[in-house]
C-alpha positions as CSV (number, residue, x, y, z in Angstrom):
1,X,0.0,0.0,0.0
2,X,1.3,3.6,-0.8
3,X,1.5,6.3,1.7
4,X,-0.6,8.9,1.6
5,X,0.7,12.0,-0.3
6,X,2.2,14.8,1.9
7,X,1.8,18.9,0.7
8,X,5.5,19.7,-0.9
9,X,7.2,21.8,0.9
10,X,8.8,25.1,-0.2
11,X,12.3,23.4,0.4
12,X,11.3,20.7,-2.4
13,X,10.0,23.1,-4.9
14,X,12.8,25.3,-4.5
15,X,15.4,22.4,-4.9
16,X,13.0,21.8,-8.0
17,X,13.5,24.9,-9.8
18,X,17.3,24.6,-9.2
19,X,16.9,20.8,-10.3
20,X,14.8,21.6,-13.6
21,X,16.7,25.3,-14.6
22,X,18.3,23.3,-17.7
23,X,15.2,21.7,-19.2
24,X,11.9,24.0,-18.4
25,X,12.3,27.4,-19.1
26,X,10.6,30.8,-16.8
27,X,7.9,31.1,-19.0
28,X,6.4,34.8,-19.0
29,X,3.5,36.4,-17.1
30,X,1.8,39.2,-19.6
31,X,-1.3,41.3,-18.5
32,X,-4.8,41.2,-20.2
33,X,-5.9,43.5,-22.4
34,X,-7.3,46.0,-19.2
35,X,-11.1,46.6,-21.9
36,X,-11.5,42.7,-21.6
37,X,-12.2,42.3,-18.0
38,X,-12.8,44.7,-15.0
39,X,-10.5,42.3,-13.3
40,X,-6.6,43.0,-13.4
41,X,-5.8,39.9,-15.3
42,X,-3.0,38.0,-16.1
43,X,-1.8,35.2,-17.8
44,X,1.5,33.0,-17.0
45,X,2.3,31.3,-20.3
46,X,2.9,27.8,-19.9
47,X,2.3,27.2,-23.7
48,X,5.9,28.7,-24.3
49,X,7.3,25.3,-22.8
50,X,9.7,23.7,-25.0
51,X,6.8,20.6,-25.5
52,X,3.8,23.1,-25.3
53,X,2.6,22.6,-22.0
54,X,3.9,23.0,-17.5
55,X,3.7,19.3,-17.9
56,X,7.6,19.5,-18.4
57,X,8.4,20.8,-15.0
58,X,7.1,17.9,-13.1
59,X,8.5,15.2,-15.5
60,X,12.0,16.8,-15.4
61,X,12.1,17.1,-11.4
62,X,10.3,13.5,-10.8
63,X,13.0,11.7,-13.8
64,X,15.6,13.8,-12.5
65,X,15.5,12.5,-8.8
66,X,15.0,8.7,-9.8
67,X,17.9,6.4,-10.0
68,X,19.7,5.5,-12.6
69,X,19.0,1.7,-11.7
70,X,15.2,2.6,-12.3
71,X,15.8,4.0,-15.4
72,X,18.2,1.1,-16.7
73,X,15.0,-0.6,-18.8
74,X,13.3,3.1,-19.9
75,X,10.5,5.5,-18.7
76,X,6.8,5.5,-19.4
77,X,3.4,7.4,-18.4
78,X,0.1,7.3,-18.4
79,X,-0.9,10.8,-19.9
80,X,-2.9,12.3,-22.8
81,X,-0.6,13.5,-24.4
82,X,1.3,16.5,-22.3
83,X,2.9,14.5,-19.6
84,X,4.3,12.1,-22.3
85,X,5.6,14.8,-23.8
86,X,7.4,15.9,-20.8
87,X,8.4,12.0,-20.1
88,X,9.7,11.5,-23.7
89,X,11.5,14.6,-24.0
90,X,13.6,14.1,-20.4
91,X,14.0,10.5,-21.8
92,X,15.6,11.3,-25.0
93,X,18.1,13.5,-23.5
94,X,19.1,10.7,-20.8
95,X,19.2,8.4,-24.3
96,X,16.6,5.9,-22.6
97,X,13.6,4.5,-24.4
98,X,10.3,5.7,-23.6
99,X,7.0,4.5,-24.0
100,X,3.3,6.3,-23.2
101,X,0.0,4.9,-22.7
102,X,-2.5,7.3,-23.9
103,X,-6.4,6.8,-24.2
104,X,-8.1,6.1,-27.3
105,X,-9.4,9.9,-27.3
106,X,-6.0,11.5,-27.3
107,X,-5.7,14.0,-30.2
108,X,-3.2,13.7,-33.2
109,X,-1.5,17.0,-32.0
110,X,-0.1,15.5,-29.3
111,X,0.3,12.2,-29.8
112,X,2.6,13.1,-33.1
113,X,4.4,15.5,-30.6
114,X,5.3,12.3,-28.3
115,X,6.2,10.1,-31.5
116,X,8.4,13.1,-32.7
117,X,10.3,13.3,-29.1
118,X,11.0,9.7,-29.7
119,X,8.0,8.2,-27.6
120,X,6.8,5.3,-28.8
121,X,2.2,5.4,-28.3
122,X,0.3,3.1,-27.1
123,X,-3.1,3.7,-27.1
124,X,-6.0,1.9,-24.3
125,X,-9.6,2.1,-24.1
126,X,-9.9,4.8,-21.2
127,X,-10.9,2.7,-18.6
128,X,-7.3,0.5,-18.9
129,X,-5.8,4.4,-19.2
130,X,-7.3,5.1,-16.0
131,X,-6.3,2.1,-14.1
132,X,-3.0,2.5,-14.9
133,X,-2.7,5.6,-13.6
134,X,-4.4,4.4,-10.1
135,X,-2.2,1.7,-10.0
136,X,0.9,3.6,-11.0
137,X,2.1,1.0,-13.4
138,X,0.6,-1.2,-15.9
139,X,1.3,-5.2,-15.9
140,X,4.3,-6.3,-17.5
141,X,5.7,-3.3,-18.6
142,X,9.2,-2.7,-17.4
143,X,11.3,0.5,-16.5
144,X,10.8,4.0,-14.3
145,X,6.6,4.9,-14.4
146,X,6.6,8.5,-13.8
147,X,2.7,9.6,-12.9
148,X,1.0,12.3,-14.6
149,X,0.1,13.8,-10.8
150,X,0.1,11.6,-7.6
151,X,3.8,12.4,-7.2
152,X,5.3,14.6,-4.5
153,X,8.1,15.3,-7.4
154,X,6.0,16.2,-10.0
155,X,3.9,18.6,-7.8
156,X,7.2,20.4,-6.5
157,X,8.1,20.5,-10.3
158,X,4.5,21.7,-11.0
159,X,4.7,24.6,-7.2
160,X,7.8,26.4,-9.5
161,X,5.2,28.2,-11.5
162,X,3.8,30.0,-8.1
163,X,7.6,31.2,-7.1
164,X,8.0,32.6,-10.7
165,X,4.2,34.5,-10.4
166,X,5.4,35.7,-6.6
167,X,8.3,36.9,-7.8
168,X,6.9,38.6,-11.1
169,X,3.7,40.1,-9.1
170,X,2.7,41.1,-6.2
171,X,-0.6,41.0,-3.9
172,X,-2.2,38.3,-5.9
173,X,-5.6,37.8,-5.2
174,X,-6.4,34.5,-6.5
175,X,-4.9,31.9,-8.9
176,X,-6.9,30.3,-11.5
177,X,-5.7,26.6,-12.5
178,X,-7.0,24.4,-14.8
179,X,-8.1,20.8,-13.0
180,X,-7.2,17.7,-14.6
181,X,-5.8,15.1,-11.6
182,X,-4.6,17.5,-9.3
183,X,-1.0,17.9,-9.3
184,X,-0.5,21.3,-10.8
185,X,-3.4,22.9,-8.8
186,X,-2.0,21.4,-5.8
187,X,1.7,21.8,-6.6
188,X,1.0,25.5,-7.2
189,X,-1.5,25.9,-3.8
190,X,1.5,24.6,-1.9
191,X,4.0,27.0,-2.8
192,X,1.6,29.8,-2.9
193,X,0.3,29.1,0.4
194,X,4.0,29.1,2.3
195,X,5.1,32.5,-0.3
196,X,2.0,34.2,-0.1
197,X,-0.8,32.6,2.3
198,X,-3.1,35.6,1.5
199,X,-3.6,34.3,-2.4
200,X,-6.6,31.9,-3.2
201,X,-6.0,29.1,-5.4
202,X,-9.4,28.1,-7.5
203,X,-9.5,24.7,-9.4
204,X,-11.4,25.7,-13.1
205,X,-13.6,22.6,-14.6
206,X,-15.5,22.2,-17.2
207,X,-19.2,21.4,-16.8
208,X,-19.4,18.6,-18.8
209,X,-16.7,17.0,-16.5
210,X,-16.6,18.7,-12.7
211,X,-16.1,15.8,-10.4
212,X,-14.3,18.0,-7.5
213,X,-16.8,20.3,-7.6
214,X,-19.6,17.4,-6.7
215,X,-16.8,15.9,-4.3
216,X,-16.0,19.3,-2.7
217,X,-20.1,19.7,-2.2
218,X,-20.4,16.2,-0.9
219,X,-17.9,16.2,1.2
220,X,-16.4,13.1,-0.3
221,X,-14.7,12.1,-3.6
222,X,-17.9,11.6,-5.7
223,X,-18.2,10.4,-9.7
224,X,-19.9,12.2,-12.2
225,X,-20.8,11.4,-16.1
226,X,-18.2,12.6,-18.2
227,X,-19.3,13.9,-21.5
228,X,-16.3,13.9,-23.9
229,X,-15.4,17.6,-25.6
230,X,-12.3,19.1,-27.7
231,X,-11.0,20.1,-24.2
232,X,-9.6,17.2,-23.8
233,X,-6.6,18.6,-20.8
234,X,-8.6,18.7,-18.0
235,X,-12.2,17.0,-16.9
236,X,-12.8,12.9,-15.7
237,X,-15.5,11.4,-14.3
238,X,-14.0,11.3,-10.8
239,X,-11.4,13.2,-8.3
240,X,-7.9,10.8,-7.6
241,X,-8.4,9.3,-4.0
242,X,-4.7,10.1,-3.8
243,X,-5.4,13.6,-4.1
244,X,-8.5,14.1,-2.9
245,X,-6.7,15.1,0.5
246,X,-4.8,17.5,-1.1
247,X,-7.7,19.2,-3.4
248,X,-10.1,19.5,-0.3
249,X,-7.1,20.9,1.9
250,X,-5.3,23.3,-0.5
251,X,-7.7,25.0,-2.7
252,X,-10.0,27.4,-2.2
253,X,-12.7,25.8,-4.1
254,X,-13.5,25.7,-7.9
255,X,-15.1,28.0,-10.8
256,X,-17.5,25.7,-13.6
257,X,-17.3,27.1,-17.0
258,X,-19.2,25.3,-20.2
259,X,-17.9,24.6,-22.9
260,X,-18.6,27.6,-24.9
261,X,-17.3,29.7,-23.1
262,X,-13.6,27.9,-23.3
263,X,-14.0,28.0,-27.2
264,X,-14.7,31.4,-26.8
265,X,-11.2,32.3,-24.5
266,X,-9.3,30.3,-26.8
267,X,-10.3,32.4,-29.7
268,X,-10.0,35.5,-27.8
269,X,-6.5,34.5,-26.5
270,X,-5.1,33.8,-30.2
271,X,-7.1,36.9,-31.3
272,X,-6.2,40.0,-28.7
273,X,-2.9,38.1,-27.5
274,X,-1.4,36.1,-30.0
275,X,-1.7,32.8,-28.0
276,X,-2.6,29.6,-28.8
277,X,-3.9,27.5,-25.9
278,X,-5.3,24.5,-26.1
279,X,-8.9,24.0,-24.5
280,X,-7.3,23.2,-20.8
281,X,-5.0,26.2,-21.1
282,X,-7.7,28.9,-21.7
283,X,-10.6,27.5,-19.4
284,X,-9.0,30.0,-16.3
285,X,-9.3,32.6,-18.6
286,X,-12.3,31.6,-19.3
287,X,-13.0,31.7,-15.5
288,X,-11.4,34.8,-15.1
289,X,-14.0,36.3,-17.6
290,X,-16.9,34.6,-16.1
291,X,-17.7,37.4,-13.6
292,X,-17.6,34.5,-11.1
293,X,-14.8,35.9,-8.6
294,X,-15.6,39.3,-6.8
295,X,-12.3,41.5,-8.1
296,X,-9.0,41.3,-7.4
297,X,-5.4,40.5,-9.6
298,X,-6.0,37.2,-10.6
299,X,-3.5,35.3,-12.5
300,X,-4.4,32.3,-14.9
301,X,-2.5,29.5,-15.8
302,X,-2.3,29.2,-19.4
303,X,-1.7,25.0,-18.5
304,X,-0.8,24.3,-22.7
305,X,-0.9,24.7,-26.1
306,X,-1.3,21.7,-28.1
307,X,-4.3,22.0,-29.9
308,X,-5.3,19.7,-32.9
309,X,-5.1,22.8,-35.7
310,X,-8.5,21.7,-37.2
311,X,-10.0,22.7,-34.3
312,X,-8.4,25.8,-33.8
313,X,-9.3,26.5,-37.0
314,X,-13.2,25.8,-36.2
315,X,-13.1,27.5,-33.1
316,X,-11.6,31.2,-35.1
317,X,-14.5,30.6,-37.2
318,X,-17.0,30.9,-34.3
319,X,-17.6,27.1,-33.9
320,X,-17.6,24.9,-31.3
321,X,-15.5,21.5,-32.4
322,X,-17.4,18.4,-31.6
């Protein structure tokens, strides 16, 4: 049985940022247009990663602390498509294979992405997906499996972002985070809550997919129907009981936006500020403009963005891809 997962401490993310200063890069944190919100928002662009997506902090700092002897027979993940990224990228710079599990719904964008790093894609019915990442491993398969979230490593890896926004801004009222399993909402709560107790982190969901915002209202984690949209970063059917602890502890709650209304942040984001995001990566934004938070300087994490480019080009048209 696995021990429960502990809140990183500042000491671990800041050995992080020292550990991953070679692979992940600062990414900016640019201001919002001020006629697009009443809010002072901002955006910390985590789609300037070298593979597209903050997923590359965590794998770096997770690979980078196991041992070699783990590593001798390769790496693999679980992910749709960003973590693998991250996994296949640190790989082929150690010159180790790598190999990803991905669910049948992961989109071409990304798994070409992880075939062009070197990964090699294996894709499972979701449910298999799924199980692998609750059992941290799937049967048979040998070499180092580095999990998408339930991993102190890869949420100190993840908590780097917040020391970057502390040190860019100050008095930050609230962070807006994108929720997919957990370990980049709580990786940043836990550095923002030892640099700067006063700032709120919010998980952002989508409402065809909200499962901690039923668990957080029941009290305990509780499963929800999943409808499957382009947004395909963020959203399951239920909240990790790994990280339920963590979610109901860290954050300050969540903010529901439909699907729509993502479409219509990710046009506005390539439109007014020349970013692409991918659906995951403009849902806080899409938060942020919901008129669901009071005031305040409120930063959102642009998560990624690796978007399949027929559906960018559906959404600039004003459509919603099915």
């Amino acid at each position: 049985m696995r021990p429960p997962l502990s809140t990183v401490s500042l000491q671990a993310i800041e050995a992080a940022r020292k550990r991953i200063a070679g692979t992940a890069v600062r990414t900016p944190l640019v201001r919002l247009a001020p006629d697009l919100s009443t809010h002072e928002v901002y955006l910390k662009l985590e789609s300037l990663q070298p593979i597209g997506s903050f997923k590359l902090r965590g794998a770096a700092n997770a690979i980078a602390l196991s041992r070699e002897a783990a590593r001798a027979h390769g790496v693999y993940t679980a992910s749709a498509g960003n973590m693998a990224q991250g996994v296949a990228l640190c790989a082929r710079e150690l010159g180790v294979r790598c190999q990803v599990i991905v669910p049948e719904h992961a989109p071409k964008a990304k798994t070409d992405a992880i075939e062009r790093l070197g990964g090699e894609v294996m894709r499972m019915p979701l449910d298999v997906w799924w199980q692998t990442i609750v059992d941290h491993g799937y049967p048979g398969m040998k070499g180092l499996f580095v999990h998408p979230f339930a991993d102190e490593a890869v949420m100190a890896g993840n908590g780097t972002i917040a020391l970057e926004i502390m040190e860019d801004l100050t008095d930050v009222d609230a962070i807006l985070v994108p929720y997919g399993g957990g370990g980049l909402s709580c990786g940043i709560a836990a550095a923002a809550r030892a640099v700067s107790p006063r700032t709120k982190v919010y998980a952002v969901e989508v409402e065809t997919a909200a499962p901690l915002t039923a668990s957080l209202a029941a009290g305990t984690p509780t499963p929800v129907t999943r409808t499957p949209t382009f947004i395909d970063g963020m959203g399951s059917s239920a909240v990790s009981e790994e990280m339920w602890p963590l979610a109901q502890s860290l954050l300050a709650g969540t903010i529901v936006v439909s699907v729509a209304q993502v479409a219509a942040a990710v046009k506005l984001l390539a439109e007014r500020c020349r970013v692409v995001a991918e659906g995951a990566g403009a849902a806080p934004v899409a938060a942020a403009l919901s008129g669901k938070l009071e005031g305040g300087r409120i930063v959102c994490i642009v998560s990624g963005g690796n978007i399949d480019i027929e559906k960018l080009a559906t959404i600039l048209q004003g459509g919603v891809p099915a």
